[in-house]
N, C-alpha and C positions, 0 to 999 in steps of 0.2 A: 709270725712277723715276716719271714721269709715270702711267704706267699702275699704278703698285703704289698711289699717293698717291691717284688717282682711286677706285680701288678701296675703300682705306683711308678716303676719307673718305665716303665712301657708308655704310660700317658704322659710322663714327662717327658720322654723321648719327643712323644711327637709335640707336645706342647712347647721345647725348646725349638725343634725342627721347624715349627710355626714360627717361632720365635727371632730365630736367622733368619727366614726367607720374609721375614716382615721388618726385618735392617737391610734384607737386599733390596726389597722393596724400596722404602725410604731412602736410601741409599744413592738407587738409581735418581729416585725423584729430584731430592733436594741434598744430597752429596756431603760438603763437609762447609756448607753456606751460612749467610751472616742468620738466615730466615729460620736454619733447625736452630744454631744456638739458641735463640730467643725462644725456641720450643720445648729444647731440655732446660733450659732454665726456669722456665714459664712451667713447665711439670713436677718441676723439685718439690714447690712450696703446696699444694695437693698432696704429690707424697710425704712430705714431713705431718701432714696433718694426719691423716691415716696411718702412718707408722707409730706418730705416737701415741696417740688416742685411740686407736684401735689396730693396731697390727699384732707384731709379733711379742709385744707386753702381755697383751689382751690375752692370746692364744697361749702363751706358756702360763696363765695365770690362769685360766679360764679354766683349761682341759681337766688337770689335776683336781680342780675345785668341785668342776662338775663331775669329772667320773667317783668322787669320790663316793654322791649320794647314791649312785648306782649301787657301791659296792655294800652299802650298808642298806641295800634291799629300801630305797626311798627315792622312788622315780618323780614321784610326783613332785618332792622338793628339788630334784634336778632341773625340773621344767621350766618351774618356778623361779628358779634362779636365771635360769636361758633367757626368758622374756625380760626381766627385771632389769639384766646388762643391755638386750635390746632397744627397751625405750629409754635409758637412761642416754647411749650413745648416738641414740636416733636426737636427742634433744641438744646433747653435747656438741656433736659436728655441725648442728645446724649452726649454734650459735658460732662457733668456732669458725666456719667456712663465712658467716655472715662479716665478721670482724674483717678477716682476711679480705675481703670482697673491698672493702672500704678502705683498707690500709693500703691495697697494693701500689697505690704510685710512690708508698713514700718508700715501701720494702725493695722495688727493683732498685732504684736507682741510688741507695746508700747500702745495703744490704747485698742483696743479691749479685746484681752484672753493672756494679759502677764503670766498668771498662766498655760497658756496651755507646753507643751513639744516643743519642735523645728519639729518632726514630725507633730505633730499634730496642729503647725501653718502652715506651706505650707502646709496640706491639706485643713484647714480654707480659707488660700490666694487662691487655686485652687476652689475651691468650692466658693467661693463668684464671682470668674471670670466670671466663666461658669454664674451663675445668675444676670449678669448686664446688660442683654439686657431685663428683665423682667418689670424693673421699665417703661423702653418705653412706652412701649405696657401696661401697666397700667394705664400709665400718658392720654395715647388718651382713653382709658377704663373709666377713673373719669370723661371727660368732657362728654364724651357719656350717660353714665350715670345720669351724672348734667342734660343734655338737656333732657332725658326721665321723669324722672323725675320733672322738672319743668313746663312740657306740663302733669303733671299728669298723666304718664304711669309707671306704678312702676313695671310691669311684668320680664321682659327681665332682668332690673337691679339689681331685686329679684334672678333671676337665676343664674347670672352670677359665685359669690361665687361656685356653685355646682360645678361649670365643673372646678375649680379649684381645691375642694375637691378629686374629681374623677379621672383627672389628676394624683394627687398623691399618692390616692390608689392605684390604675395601674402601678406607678411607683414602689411604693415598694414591692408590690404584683409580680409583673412580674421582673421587670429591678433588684432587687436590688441580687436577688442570682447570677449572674453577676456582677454587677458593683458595688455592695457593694450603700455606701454611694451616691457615685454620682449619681446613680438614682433619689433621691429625686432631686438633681438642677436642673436635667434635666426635674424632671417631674412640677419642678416650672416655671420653663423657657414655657413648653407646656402647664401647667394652667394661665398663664396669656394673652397668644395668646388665649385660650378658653374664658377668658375671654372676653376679644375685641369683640371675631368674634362673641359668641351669642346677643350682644346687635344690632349688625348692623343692623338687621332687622325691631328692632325699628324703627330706623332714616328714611326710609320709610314711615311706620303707622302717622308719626307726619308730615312724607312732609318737612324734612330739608335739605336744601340747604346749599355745599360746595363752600367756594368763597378761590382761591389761593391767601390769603392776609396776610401780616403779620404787618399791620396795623389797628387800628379802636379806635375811642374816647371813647370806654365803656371797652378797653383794662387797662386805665389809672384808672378807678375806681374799677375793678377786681383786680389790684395790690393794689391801697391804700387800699382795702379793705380785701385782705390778708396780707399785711405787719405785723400789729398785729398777726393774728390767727399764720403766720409761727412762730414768735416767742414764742407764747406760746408752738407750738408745738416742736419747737428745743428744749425746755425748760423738757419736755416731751424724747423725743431721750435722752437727757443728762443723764436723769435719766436710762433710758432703757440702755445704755452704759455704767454707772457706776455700774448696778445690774450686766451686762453679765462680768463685766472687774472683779468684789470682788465675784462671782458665778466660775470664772474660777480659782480662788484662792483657792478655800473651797474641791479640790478631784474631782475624775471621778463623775461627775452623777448629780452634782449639779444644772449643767446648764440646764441638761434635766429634772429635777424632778421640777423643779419652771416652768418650761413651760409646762409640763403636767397639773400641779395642775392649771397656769393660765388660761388654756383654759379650764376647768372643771370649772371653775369657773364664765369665760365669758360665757357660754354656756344657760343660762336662761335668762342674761343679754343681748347675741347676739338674742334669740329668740324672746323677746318680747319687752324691751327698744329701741335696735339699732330698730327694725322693726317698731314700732309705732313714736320713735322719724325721720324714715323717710318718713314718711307717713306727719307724721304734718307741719314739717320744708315747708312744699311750701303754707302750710295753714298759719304757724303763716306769714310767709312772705305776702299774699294776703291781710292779718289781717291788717299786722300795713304797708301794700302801700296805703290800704282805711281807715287809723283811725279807725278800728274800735275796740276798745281799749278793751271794756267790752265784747264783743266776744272772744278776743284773752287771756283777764285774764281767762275766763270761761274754753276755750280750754285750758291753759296752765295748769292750778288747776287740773282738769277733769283728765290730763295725767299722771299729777304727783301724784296723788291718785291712779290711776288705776298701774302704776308700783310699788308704795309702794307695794301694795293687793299684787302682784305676786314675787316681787325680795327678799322681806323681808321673808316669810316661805321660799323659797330657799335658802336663806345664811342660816336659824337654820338646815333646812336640812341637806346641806354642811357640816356643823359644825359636827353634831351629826352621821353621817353613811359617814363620808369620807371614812374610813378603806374600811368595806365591798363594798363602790361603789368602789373605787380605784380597790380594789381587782376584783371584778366582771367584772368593764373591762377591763384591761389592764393584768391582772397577768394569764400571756402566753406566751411561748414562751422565748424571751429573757428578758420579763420581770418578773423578780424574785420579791419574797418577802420581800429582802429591798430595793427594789425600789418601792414597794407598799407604807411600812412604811415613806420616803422619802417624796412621794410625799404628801404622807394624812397631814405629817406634813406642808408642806408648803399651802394645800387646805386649814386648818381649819382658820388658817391667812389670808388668800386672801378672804374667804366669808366674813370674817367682813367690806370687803369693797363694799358687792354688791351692798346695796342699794345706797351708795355715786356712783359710776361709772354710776347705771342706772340713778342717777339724775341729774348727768353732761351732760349726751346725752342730757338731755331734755332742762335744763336748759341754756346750753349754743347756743343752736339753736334759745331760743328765744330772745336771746341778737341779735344774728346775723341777724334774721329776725330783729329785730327792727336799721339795719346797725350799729351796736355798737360791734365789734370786738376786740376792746380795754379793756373793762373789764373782757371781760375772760382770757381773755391773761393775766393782771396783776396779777388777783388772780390764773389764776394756775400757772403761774411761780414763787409765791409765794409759792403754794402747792407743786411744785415739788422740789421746793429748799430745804424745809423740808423736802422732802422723801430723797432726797440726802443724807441730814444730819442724817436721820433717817440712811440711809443705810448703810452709814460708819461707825454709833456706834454699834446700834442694833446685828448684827451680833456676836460681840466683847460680847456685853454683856449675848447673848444667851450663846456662846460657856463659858465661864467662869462660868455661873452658871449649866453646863454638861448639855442644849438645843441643837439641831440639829440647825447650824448656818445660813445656809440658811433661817431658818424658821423667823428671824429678815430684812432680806430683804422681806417679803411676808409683813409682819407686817407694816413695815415701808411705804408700797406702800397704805395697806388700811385707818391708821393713815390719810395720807394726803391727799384723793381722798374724805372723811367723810368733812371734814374741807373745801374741795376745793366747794362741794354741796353744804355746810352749809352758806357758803359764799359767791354764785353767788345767791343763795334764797335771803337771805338778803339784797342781793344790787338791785334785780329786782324788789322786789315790790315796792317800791314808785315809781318804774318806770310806772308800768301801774295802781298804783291806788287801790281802792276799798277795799273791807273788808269783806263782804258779801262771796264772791266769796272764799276766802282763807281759807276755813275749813280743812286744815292741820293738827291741833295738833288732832282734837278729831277724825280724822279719823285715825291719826297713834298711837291713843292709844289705840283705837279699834281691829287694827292690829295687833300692837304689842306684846297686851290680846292674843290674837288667838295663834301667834304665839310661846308666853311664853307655854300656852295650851302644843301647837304642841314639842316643845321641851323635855318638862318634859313628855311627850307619848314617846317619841324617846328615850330618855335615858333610862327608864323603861323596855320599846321593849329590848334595846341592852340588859342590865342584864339579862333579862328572855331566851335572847336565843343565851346566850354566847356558843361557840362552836358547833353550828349551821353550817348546810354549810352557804357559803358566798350568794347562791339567794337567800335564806329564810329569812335573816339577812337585806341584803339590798335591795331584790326588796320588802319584806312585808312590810319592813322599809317605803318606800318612798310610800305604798299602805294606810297602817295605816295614816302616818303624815298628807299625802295631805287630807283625808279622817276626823280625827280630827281637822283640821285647816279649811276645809271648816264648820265642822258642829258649831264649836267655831265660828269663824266670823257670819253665819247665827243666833246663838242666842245672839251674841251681836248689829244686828242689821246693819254693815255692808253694807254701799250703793254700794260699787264698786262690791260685789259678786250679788246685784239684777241685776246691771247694765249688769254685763257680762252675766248670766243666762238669762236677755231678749235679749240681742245681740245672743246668740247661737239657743235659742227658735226660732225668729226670723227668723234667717236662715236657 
């Protein structure tokens, strides 16, 4: 698992790396304007269709399902199943995308961005149209990926992200002094056929076999086995639709400054949680198909140490040099200086939820590894319904006390994702047991040390070199902290920083 994660997150690296420089991209182009809102908005309702029909349901339902035929020496009914969920969702999204197609003028403008203009909803409706063939071609994209991945190929499905990155730099880069906005759908609609077609070569390397069926008995337990996960994750959408619907209310720029700061924010959390949490997911599943309980507590511990060590000094990070990184990458072009202010504001609320999001990856993979899909679902539909509740107030109460009101939607999101962690921890251990294995508190307070360290160095930094240019400010910024926070954790002793140091020696 080590060496698959190691792997994985080196292509996450660069696939996040792609990732920023494809919001510096967009950024410079179309800034924090009336034209992206209607972009991210106009992209929600493609993603809701694909997350719930075929995302990450699919894939925690999927994987277990199918490695299990492996393991009972029956590949051929592995196959069988592969193809089965294939044509079933190749049939499913079309219908699904077709409906959508038809619905959309009535879904923008009561649903969606009632706060938008009448112009700027039929360009929403036209621009979500153009991107409804995308989900498809996503949908056969997840199971490709589930099967690479559950034969322990993680390469192809590590990459596939880039080429949709690249996709859209290309889009906005080249198509968009032409077509304006609609480049980006177009260049979505072309990143997710990239998507598809680099993993095919996979399916080769592993020898997998296409059967024209739209039958099979491991069909019926792939559904009972997402039934829960879709609902936590509609639960999830609800919430994502109720930020873009009170974001579309709050002025031009709103909608785009909480989705800059959001993916500034996933960005350490895409680089090393999502990557080692899919690295592991086929391991804790191999774990608990053999009982082997005290291995899989070890693995589970082991990860969720090792993402504390890294997600936690990146939220104080976050927190402490939003400004000058905001500014460092994005402020060019059409992106002005209060869209800089904007978004920093919404970044410093979304990093108080990092380490809660990386420990949701982790933790709820190993619920599903162990086929229990039902209690993540309960407790975060419980999480999201707070964030909901957060959403509607929060706002209200920023703006009243003269706060930037967006910045209460950001807040509201990390409030409930802290609590949603805190709460799937707590319900999994007596599931698998032990004590010994669970050194949790003294390693997150060893951490914590560090990154208090690190914080009080950053804030210090910022005074001493206020009106500084912005790379001095913030790339010294993130030279110094990372730099004080490793040598703090090293004198407090710190297992996870020996642990990584002989992994990279090692290598």
């Amino acid at each position: 698992m080590a060496r698959a994660a190691t792997q994985v997150v080196l292509l996450f690296i660069v696939s996040r790396a792609l990732g920023l420089a494809r919001e510096m991209v967009v950024g410079a182009v179309f800034g924090t304007t009336a034209a992206y809102d209607a972009y991210l908005a106009a992209v929600r309702v493609p993603d809701i269709l694909f997350t719930l029909i075929a995302g990450g349901a699919l894939g925690s339902a999927f994987i277990p399902t199918f490695t299990g035929y492996f393991a009972r020496n029956d590949p051929e009914g592995g196959w069988r199943l592969a193809s089965a969920v294939v044509n079933l969702l190749l049939l499913v999204l079309t219908l699904a995308a077709g409906l959508t197609w038809l619905a959309a003028p009535l879904i923008v403008p009561t649903i969606l961005a009632p706060g938008f203009t009448p112009d700027l909803q039929a360009l929403t409706v036209s621009l979500m149209r153009t991107m409804l063939v995308a989900p498809i071609l996503f949908g056969v994209s997840g199971v490709v990926m589930g099967v690479l991945n559950a034969r322990q190929h993680f390469t192809l499905p590590a990459l596939a992200p880039s080429f949709l990155n690249l996709s859209l730099i290309g889009a906005a880069w080249f198509l968009a002094p032409r077509l304006g906005v609609r480049a980006l759908a177009l260049g979505y609609v072309a990143g997710a056929a990239l998507h598809l077609s680099i993993q095919i070569p996979g399916l080769f390397l592993v020898n997998a076999r296409y059967i024209p069926s739209l039958y099979h008995p491991g069909v019926r337990e792939v559904l009972w086995l997402m039934a829960p996960r879709v609902l936590g994750l509609a639960a999830v959408q609800v919430n994502f639709l109720v930020n873009t619907n009170i974001a579309s209310r709050l002025g031009e720029g709103a909608v785009s400054a909480l989705n800059y700061a959001w993916l500034l924010m996933l960005l350490p959390q895409g680089i090393f949680a999502q990557a080692v949490a899919t690295a592991a997911f086929p391991t804790f599943a191999d774990q608990a198909a053999r009982g082997e309980w005290k291995g899989m507590r070890r693995t589970l511990v082991g990860t969720l140490r090792a993402i504390l060590f890294v997600t936690l000094p990146a939220a104080v990070g976050l927190i402490f040099l939003r400004q000058p990184l905001v500014a460092l990458l994005f402020e060019r072009g059409a992106f002005q200086a209060s869209s800089t202010q904007a978004v920093a504001w919404a970044l410093a609320f979304y990093a108080l939820g990092l380490v809660g999001h990386a420990a949701v990856e982790i933790l709820a993979r190993a619920f599903y590894a162990l086929h229990d899909t039902w209690t993540p679902v309960w407790v975060g539909g419980l999480a999201m319904g707070l964030n909901v509740v957060l959403s509607l107030t929060l706002p209200g109460i920023f703006g009243r006390v003269g706060l930037p009101p967006h910045g209460g939607l950001a807040l509201a999101n990390s409030i409930a994702t802290l609590l949603e962690g805190a709460g799937l921890a707590r319900l999994l251990r007596p599931r698998l047991g032990g004590s010994a294995e669970w050194r949790l508190w003294g390693a997150a307070l060893r951490i914590g040390a560090a990154a208090a360290v690190m914080g009080a160095a950053l804030f210090a930094w910022q005074r001493l070199t206020a009106g500084y240019p912005t790379l001095l400010v913030g790339g010294g910024g993130v030279v110094i902290g990372a730099a004080i926070y490793l040598a703090t954790a090293l004198l407090l002793g710190a297992d996870e920083l020996r642990t990584v140091l002989r992994l990279l020696l090692r290598r």
